[in-house]
VONU-161495 format. One record per residue (C-alpha): residue in one letter; x, y, z. Coordinates in nm, 3 decimals. Example, Ala and Ser with C-alpha at 12.3 -4.5 7.8 and 13.67 -1.06 7.14 Angstrom:
<sites>
resn/u/v/w
A/1.230/-0.450/0.780
S/1.367/-0.106/0.714
</sites>
This chain:
<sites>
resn/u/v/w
X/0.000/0.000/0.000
X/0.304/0.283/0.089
X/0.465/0.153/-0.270
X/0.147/0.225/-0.394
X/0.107/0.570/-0.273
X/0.449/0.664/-0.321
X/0.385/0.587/-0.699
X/0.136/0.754/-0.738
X/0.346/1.097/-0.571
X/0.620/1.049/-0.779
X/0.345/1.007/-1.128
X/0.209/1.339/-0.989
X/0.506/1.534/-0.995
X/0.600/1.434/-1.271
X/0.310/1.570/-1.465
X/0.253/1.882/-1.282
X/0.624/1.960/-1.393
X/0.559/1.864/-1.727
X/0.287/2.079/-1.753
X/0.461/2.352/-1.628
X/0.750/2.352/-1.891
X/0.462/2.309/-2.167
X/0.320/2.597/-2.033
X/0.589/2.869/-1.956
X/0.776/2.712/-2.294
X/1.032/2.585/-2.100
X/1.022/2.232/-2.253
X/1.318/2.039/-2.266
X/1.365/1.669/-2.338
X/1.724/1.563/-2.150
X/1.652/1.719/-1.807
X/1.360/1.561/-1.807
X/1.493/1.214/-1.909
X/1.760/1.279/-1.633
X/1.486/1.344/-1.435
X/1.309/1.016/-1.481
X/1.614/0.862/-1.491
X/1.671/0.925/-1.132
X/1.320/0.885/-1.014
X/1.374/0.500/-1.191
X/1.691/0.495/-0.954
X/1.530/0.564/-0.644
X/1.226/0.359/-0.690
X/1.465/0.047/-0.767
X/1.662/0.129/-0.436
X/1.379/0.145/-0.253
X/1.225/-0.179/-0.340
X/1.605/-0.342/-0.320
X/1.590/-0.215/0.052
X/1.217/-0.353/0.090
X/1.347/-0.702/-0.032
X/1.606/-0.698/0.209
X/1.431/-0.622/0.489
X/1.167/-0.913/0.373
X/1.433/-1.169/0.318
X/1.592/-1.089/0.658
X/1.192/-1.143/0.798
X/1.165/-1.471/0.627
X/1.535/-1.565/0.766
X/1.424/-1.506/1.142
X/1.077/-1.671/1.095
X/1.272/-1.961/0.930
X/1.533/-1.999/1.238
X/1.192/-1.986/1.458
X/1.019/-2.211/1.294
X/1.381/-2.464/1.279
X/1.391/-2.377/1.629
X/1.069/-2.558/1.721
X/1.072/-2.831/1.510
X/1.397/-2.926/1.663
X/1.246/-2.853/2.038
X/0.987/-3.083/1.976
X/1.205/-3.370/1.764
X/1.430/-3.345/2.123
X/1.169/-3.299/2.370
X/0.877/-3.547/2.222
X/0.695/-3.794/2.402
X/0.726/-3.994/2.140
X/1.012/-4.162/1.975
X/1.106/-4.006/1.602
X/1.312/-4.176/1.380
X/1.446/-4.041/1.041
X/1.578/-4.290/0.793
X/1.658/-4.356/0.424
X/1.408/-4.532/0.169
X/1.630/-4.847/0.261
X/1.587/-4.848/0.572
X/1.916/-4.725/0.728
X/1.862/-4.478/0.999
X/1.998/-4.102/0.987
X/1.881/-3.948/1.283
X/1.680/-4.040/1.596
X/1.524/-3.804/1.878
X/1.654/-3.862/2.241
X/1.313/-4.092/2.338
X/1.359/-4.319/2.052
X/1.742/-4.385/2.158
X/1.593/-4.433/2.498
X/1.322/-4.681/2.363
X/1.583/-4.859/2.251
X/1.878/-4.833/2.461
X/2.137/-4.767/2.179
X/2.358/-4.426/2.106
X/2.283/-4.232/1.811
X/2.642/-4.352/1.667
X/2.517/-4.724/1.695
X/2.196/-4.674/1.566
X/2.335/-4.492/1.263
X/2.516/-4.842/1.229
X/2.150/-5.004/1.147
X/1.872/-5.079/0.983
X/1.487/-5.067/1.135
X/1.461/-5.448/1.055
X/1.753/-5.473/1.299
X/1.553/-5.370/1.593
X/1.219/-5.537/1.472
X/1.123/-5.845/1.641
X/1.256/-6.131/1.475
X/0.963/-6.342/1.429
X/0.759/-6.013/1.257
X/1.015/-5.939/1.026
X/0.969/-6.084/0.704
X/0.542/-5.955/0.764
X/0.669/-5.606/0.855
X/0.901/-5.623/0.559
X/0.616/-5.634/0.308
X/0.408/-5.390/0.504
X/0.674/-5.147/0.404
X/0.715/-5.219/0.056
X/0.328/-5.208/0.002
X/0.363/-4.861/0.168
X/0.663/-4.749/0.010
X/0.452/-4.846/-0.356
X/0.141/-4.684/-0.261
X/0.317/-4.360/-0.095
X/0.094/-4.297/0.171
X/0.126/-4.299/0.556
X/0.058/-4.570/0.766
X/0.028/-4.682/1.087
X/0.015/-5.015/1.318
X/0.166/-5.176/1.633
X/0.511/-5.377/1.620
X/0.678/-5.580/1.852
X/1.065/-5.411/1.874
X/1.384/-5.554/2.024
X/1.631/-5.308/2.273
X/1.955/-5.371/2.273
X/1.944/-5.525/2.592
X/1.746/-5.825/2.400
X/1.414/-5.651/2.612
X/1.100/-5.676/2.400
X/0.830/-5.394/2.398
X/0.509/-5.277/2.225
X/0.510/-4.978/2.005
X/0.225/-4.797/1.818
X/0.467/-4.707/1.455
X/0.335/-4.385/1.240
X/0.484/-4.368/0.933
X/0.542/-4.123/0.663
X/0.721/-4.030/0.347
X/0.942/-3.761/0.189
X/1.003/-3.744/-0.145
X/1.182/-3.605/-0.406
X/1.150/-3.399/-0.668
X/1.043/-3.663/-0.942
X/0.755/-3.782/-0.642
X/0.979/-4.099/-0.521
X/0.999/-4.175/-0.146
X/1.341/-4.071/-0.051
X/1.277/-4.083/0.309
X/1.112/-4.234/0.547
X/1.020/-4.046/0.896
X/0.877/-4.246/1.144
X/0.660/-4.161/1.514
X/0.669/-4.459/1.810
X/0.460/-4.462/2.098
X/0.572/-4.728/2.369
X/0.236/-4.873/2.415
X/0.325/-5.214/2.636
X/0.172/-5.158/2.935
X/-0.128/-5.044/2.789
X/-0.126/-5.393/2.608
X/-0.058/-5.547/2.918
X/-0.368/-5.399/3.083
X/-0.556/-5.463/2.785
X/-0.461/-5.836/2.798
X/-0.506/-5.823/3.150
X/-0.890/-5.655/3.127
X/-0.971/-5.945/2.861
X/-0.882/-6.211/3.125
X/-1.052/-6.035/3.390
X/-1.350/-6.031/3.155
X/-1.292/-6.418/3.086
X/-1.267/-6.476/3.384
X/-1.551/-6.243/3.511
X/-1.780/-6.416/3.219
X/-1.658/-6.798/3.331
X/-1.737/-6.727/3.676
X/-2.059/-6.628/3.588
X/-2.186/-6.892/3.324
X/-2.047/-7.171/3.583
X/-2.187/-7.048/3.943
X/-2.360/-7.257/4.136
X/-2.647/-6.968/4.194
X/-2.848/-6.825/3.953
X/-2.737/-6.499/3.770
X/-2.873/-6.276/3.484
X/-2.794/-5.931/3.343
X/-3.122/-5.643/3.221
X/-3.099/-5.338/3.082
X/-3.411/-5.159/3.127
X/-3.553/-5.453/3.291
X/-3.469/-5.660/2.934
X/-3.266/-5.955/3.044
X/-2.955/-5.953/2.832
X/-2.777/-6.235/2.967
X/-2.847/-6.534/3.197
X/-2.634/-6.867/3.312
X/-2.750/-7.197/3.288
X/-2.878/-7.221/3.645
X/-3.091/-6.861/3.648
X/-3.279/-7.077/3.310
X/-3.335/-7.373/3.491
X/-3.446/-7.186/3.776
X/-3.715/-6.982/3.553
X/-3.749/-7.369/3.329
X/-3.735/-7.168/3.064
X/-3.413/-7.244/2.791
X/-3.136/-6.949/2.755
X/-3.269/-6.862/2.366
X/-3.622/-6.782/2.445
X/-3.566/-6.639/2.785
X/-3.291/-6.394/2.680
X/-3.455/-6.021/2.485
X/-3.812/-6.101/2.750
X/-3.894/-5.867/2.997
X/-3.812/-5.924/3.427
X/-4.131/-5.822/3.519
X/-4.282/-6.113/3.324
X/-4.193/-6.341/3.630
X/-4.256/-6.097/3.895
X/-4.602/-6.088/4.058
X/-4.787/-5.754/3.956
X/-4.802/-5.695/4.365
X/-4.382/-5.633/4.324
X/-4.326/-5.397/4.004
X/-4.368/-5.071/4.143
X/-4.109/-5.172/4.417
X/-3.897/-5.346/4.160
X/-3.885/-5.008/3.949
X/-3.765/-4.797/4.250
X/-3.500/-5.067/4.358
X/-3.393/-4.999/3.962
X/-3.387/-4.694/3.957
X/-3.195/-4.647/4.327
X/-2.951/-4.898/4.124
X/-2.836/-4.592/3.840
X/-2.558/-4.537/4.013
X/-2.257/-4.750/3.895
X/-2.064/-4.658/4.204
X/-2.370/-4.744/4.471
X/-2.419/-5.053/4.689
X/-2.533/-5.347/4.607
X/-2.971/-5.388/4.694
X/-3.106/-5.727/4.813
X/-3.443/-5.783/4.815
X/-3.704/-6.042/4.839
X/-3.973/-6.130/4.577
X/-4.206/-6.398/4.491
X/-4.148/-6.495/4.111
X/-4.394/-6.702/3.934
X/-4.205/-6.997/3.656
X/-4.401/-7.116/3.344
X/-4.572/-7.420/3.545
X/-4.723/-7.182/3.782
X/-4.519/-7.247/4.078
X/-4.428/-6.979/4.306
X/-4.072/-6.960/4.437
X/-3.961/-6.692/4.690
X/-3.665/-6.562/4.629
X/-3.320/-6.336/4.761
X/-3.225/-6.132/4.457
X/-2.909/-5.916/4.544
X/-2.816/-5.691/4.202
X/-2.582/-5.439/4.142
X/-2.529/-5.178/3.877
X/-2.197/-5.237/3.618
X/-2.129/-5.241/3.294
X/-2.151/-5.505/3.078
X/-2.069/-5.501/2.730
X/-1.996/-5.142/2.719
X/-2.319/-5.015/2.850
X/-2.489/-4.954/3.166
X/-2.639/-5.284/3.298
X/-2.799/-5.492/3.624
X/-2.621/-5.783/3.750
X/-2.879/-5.967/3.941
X/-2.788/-6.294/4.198
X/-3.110/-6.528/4.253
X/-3.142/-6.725/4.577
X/-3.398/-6.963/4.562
X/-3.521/-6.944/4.958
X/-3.858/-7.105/4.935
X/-3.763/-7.426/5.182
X/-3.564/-7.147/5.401
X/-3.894/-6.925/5.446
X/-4.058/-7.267/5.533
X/-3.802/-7.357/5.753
X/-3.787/-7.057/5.942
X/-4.144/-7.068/5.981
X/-4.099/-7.396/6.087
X/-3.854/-7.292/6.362
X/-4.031/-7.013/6.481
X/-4.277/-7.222/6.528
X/-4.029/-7.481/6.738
X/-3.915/-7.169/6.927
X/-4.221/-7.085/7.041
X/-4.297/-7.425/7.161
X/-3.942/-7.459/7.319
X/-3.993/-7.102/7.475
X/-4.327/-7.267/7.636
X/-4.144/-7.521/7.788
X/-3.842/-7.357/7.884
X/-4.010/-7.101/8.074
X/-4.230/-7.354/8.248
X/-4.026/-7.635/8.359
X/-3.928/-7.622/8.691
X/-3.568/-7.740/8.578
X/-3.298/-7.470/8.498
X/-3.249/-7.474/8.093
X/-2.919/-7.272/8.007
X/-2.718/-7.180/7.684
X/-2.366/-7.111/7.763
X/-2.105/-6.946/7.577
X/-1.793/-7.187/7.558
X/-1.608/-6.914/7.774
X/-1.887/-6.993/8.041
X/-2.116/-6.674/8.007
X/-2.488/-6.788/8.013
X/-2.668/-6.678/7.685
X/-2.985/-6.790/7.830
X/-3.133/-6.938/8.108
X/-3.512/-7.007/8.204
X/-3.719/-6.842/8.452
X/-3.687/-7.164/8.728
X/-3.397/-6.991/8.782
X/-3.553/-6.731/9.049
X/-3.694/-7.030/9.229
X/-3.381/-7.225/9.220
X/-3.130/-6.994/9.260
X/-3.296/-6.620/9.361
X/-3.139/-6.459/9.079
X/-3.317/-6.306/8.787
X/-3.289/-6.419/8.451
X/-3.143/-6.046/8.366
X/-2.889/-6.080/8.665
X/-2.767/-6.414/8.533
X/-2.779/-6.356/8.132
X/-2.369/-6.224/8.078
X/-2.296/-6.396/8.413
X/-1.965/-6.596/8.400
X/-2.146/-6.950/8.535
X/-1.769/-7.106/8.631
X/-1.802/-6.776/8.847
X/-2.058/-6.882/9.080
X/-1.959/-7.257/9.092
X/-1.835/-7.317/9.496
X/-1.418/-7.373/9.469
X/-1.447/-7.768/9.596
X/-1.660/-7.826/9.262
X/-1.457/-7.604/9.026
X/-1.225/-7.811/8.887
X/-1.440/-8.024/8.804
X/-1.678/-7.796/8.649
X/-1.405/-7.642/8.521
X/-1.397/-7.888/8.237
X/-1.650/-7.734/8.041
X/-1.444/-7.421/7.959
X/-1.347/-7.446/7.539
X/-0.943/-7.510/7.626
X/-1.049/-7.839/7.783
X/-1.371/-7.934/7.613
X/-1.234/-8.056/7.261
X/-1.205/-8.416/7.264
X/-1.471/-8.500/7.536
X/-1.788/-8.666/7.481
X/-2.035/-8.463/7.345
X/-2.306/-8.496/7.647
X/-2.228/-8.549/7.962
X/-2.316/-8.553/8.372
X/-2.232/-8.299/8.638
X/-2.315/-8.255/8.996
X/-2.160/-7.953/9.157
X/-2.295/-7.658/9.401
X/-2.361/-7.338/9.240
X/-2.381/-6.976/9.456
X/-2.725/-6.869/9.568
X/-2.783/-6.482/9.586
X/-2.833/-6.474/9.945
X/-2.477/-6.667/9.922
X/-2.544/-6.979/10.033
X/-2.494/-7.278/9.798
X/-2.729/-7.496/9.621
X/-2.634/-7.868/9.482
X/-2.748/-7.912/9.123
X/-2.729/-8.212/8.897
X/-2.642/-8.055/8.516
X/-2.688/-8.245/8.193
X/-2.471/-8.126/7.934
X/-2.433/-8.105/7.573
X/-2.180/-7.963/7.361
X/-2.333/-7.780/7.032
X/-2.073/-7.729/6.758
X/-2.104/-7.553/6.452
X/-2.046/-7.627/6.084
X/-1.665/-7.612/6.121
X/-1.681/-7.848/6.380
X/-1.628/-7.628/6.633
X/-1.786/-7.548/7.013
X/-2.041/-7.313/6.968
X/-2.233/-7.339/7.268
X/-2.328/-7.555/7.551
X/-2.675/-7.642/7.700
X/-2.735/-7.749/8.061
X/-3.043/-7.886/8.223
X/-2.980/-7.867/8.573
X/-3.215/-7.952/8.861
X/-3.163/-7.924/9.235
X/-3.009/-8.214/9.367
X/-2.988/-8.108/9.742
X/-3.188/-8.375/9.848
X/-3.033/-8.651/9.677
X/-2.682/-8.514/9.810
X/-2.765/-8.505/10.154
X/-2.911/-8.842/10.121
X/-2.579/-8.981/9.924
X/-2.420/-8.787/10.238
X/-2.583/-8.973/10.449
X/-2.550/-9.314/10.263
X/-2.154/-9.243/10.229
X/-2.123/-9.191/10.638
X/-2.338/-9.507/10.713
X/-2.091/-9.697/10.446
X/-1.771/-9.527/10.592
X/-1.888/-9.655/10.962
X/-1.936/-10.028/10.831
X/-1.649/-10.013/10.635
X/-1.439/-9.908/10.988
X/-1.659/-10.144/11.170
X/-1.568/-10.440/10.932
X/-1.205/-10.327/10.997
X/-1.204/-10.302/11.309
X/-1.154/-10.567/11.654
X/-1.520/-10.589/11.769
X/-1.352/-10.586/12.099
X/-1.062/-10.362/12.172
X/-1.144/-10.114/11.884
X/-0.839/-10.135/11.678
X/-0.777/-10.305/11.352
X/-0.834/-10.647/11.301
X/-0.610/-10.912/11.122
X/-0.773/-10.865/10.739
X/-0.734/-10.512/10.758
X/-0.340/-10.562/10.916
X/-0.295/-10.743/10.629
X/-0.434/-10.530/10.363
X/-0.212/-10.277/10.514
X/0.096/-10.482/10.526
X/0.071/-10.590/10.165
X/-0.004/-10.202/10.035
X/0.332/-10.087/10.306
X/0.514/-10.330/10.160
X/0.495/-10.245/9.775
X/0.550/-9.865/9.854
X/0.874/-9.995/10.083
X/0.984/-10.206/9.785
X/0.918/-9.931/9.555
X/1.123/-9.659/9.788
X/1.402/-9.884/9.916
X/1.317/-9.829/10.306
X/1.309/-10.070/10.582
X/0.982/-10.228/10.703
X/0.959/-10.326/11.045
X/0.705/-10.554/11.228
X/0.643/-10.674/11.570
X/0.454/-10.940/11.720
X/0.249/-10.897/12.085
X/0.141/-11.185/12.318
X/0.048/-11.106/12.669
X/0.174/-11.372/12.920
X/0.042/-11.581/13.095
X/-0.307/-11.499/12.975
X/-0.453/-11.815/13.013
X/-0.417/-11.816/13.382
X/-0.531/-11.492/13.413
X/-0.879/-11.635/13.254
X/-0.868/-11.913/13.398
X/-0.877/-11.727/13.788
X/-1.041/-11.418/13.656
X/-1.309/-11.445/13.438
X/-1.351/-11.442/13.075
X/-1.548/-11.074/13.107
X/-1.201/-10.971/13.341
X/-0.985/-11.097/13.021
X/-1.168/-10.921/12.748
X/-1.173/-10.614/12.991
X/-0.767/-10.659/13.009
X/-0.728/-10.717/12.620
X/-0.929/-10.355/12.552
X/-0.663/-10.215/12.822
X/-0.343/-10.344/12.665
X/-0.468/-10.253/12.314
X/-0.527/-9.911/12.415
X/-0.182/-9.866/12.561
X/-0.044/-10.079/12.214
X/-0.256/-9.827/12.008
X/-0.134/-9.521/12.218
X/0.225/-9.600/12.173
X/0.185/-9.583/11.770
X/0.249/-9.219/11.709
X/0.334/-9.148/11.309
X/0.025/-9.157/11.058
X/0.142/-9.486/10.866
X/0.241/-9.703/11.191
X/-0.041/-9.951/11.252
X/-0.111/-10.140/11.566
X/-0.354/-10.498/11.516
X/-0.547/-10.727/11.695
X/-0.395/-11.047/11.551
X/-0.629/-11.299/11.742
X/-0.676/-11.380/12.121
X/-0.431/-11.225/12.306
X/-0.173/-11.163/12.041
X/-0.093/-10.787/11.888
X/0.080/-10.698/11.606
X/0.249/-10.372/11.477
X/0.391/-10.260/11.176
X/0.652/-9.976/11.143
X/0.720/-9.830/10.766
X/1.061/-9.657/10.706
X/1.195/-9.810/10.996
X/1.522/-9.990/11.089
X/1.574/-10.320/11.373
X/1.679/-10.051/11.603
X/1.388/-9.840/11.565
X/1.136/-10.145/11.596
X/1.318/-10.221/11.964
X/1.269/-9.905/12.092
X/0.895/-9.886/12.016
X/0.866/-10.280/12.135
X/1.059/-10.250/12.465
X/0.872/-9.879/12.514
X/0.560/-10.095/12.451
X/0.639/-10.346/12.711
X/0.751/-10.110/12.967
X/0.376/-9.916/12.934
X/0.208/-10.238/13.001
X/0.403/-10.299/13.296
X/0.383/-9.942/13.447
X/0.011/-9.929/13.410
X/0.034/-10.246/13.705
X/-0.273/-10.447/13.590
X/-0.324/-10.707/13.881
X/-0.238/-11.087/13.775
X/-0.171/-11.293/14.071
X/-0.179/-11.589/13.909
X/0.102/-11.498/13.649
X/0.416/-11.693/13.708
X/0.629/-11.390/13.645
X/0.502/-11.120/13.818
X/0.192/-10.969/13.985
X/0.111/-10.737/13.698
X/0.005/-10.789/13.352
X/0.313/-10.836/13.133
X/0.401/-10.865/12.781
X/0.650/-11.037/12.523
X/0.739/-10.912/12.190
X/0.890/-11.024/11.933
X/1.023/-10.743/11.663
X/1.229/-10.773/11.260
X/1.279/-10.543/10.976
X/1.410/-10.614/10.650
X/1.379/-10.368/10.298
X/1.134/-10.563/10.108
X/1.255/-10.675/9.761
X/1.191/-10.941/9.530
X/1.344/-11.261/9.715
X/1.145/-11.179/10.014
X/0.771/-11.121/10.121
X/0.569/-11.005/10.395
X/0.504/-11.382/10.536
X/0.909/-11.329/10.546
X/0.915/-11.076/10.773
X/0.605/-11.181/11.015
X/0.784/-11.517/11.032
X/1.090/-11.310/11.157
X/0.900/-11.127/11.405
X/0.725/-11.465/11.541
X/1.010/-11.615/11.571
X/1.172/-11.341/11.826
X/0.833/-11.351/11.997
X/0.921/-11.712/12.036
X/1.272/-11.636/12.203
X/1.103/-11.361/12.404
X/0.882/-11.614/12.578
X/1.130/-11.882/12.540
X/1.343/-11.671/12.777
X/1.139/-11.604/13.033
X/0.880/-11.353/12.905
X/0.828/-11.005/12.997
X/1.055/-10.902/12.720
X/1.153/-10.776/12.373
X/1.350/-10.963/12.174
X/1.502/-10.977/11.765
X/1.652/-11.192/11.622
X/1.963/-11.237/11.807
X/1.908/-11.005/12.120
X/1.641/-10.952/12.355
X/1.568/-10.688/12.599
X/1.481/-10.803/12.978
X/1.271/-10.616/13.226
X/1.395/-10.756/13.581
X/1.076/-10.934/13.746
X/0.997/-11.059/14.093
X/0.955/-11.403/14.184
X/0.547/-11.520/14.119
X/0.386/-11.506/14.456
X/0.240/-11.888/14.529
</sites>
């Protein structure tokens, strides 16, 4: 526009000064060629310096423009590759020489089929030369090889330059490293695979609707329906839904929109071709199947459940009837011991609510003679025992006092095999306790009785030698001495004989009570062995022990001066004894050692009574001459 204008100055000078001459006959043709002349001269430099000013624009914009290419050949996300129509790279932008691990040096060393995956070479080979004959861009995904021998995914966009006759001369390519997105695309086609396998082959029944259509269904949700998967898929979910249910089915739906919400379970009665009626637990949830929104719907088929729960209601009201009107307590306890439940008799039984008692530890109130015993229900010892069982323990009363109570119980396990609870039926068994009580003491008394001399009151012969036999195993057993000794008083006949049968007995209960006086230690036992013989036996105990304890024996008898005038020895009652000990083992036996003790008893009398003798010694008490 200025070139323009200035032209158009310069024309109108020109003729204005033309016209001038003309006028005032001034006309001359070299000065005014000269003029033109120079007006030609400037014009030309001016539109010299305009082209050099343009040319100098054009030479920045170029740089610019270089500038940004090569910014985004170095900074691209994307590996760029230039290379020749053979093949042989030139030039490579940082990410490609990171793609595949090589330097720009080596990789100007190769060819693209060199870092192509050797099984797609040959079929990427005649990709090219298609492409390379049609001249047009292409793109598709190739399997490359790093240097490393790595192998990765890449998305290739190709292009061509050519030259000037219209011949690609190069070839410029673009690759995306697309391998983990083919790794989660793999891994989303499994998980669909899977998702779909899982489906077709559970054991419950499962469809998918869209806008209540049914789209898809497994073979159990048809034979639920007994309807086959061709003509039951494209029909409509309310067809099998009682009228009563639609307008609730349509809100559950439509409460179902959102992908992201919770799962809705519901229950519905659905009607199947042969009329039945089922009752069923439908749980759906909203996802997407196939690409579009969808509702994945789980049937339960829960008719024999209803009826079974009605069933047990039923049963629970019965059991409830009975429970809170038998007069026996009826508990459920926790394996730890905490009741769950326990009937009403327990106010009459026990004085404690049911609401004072229901949380209650039960070991907790059980007196501490019973608990370990009752302690065996708690879960650490209960695995392994039988699975009922019989109690009898005394459990607290609230005013404190105890109560005895006879408990049937029964372990209840669960499906894993596991204690899950245990009932008790208990039921006072005072009564019966004080009467077993009572039994016990009248059979302790006849058991003493039956061990015990009918006359003097101290053991009799069977029970001696019960007691020997049991002494003599634990002596074996411990490697201590046993000791025995054997009792006769003397002259006892005579004293009969001039006293009286009633005056003997009365003498035999007095000697035994000194004999049974003298035995001090818990395991010594003193006998009546028959008529007036007495026999003792002394566990732990040596030979020297036994003659202390026989001659201390003797000496009592003597000092308590019962009258015998007819004894040839003295005027008082006297004794002999007759005492062994040996460690019993397994060439000897308790015959063994009475035989020993006899046979000093022997010697005692032998040699002149009134004395203690073993074996091979015997002690003398110095004695008066009889009186005739």
């Amino acid at each position: 526009m200025k070139n323009k204008t200035f032209f158009y100055i310069i024309a109108s000078s020109i003729i204005v000064y033309i016209y001038s001459l003309v006028t005032n006959n001034l006309w001359q043709p070299v000065p005014l060629l000269t003029l033109l002349l120079c007006i030609c001269t400037i014009w030309q430099l001016r539109l010299a310096k305009k082209h050099r000013i343009e040319a100098e624009q054009f030479r920045k914009e170029l740089i610019e423009k270089n500038q940004k290419l090569e910014s985004v050949f170095i900074h691209s996300a994307l590996g760029i590759m230039l290379a020749e129509r053979s093949g042989r790279i030139l030039d490579a932008n940082p990410k490609f020489l990171e793609m595949l691990g090589y330097t720009m040096e080596e990789l100007k060393t190769l060819s693209y089929i060199d870092f192509t995956y050797p099984e797609d070479r040959d079929k990427d080979m005649l990709l090219y030369k298609e492409a390379l004959q049609r001249k047009k861009p292409y793109s598709k995904e190739k399997r490359y090889i790093r240097k490393n021998g790595d192998m990765f995914i890449g998305k290739l966009s190709a292009s061509f330059i050519l030259d000037d006759n219209g011949i690609p001369k190069y070839v410029v390519g673009h690759v995306e490293d697309i391998t983990k997105e083919k790794e989660l695309e793999e891994h989303l086609k499994e998980s669909q695979k899977r998702y779909r396998d899982l489906v077709t082959f559970s054991p419950e029944p499962i469809l998918v609707h869209r806008d209540g259509t049914i789209i898809f269904a497994n073979e159990k949700a048809c034979k639920m329906v007994e309807i086959p998967m061709d003509i039951l898929l494209g029909r409509s979910i309310y067809e099998f839904i009682r009228p009563e249910f639609h307008a609730r089915t349509k809100e559950t739906l439509e409460e179902l929109e959102d992908i992201k919400g919770e799962a809705e379970t519901r229950h519905f009665e659905i009607i199947v071709p042969n009329g039945r009626r089922l009752i069923i637990e439908i749980t759906q949830k909203a996802i997407i199947y196939e690409g579009s929104p969808s509702i994945q719907a789980i049937f339960r088929d829960v008719t024999e459940r209803r009826r079974l729960e009605k069933d047990l209601r039923k049963a629970t009201e019965r059991y409830r009837f009975i429970t809170e009107n038998s007069k026996d307590l009826i508990a459920f306890l926790k394996p730890d011991g905490r009741y769950e439940y326990i009937s009403a008799a327990c106010q009459d039984v026990l004085g404690f609510s049911q609401e004072e008692l229901v949380g209650k530890n039960a070991f907790s109130c059980i007196h501490e003679e019973d608990a370990a015993e009752v302690g065996s229900l708690k879960l650490g010892d209960i695995e392994g025992m039988d699975d009922h069982f019989t109690l009898i323990y005394r459990h607290m009363l609230k005013n404190g006092g105890y109560v005895w109570l006879e408990t049937i119980a029964k372990l209840l396990f669960n499906e894993q095999g596991a204690v899950e609870s245990i009932l008790a039926i208990s039921r006072d068994a005072t009564k019966r306790k004080e009467r077993e009580k009572s039994l016990e003491t009248a059979n302790d008394f006849l058991k003493m009785l039956s061990n015990l001399d009918g006359l003097t009151g101290i053991p009799n012969r069977r029970y001696f030698e019960e007691t020997l036999a049991n002494e003599w195993e634990r002596c074996k057993a411990t490697g201590a001495g046993l000791a025995a000794i054997m009792i006769d008083i003397d002259c006892f006949k005579l004293y009969n004989d001039t006293f009286g049968h009633l005056a003997g007995d009365d003498s035999l209960k007095e000697v035994a009570a000194i004999i049974k006086k003298s035995v001090k230690r818990p395991r010594d036992l003193a006998a009546r062995y028959g008529g007036e013989e007495f026999v003792i036996i002394l566990p732990d105990t040596d030979l020297e022990g036994a003659r202390k304890v026989a001659d201390s024996i003797r000496q009592s008898v003597r000092d308590r001066k019962i009258p015998h005038t007819a004894s040839e020895i003295d005027q008082f009652i006297t004794i002999s004894a007759g005492y062994a000990s040996m460690v019993p083992g397994n060439d000897c036996t308790p015959k063994d050692l009475l035989r020993e003790a006899d046979s000093a008893l022997y010697t005692a009398k032998r040699s002149g009574k009134n004395r203690a003798c073993g074996i091979d010694e015997c002690s003398v008490m110095p004695h008066r001459t009889p009186v005739n």
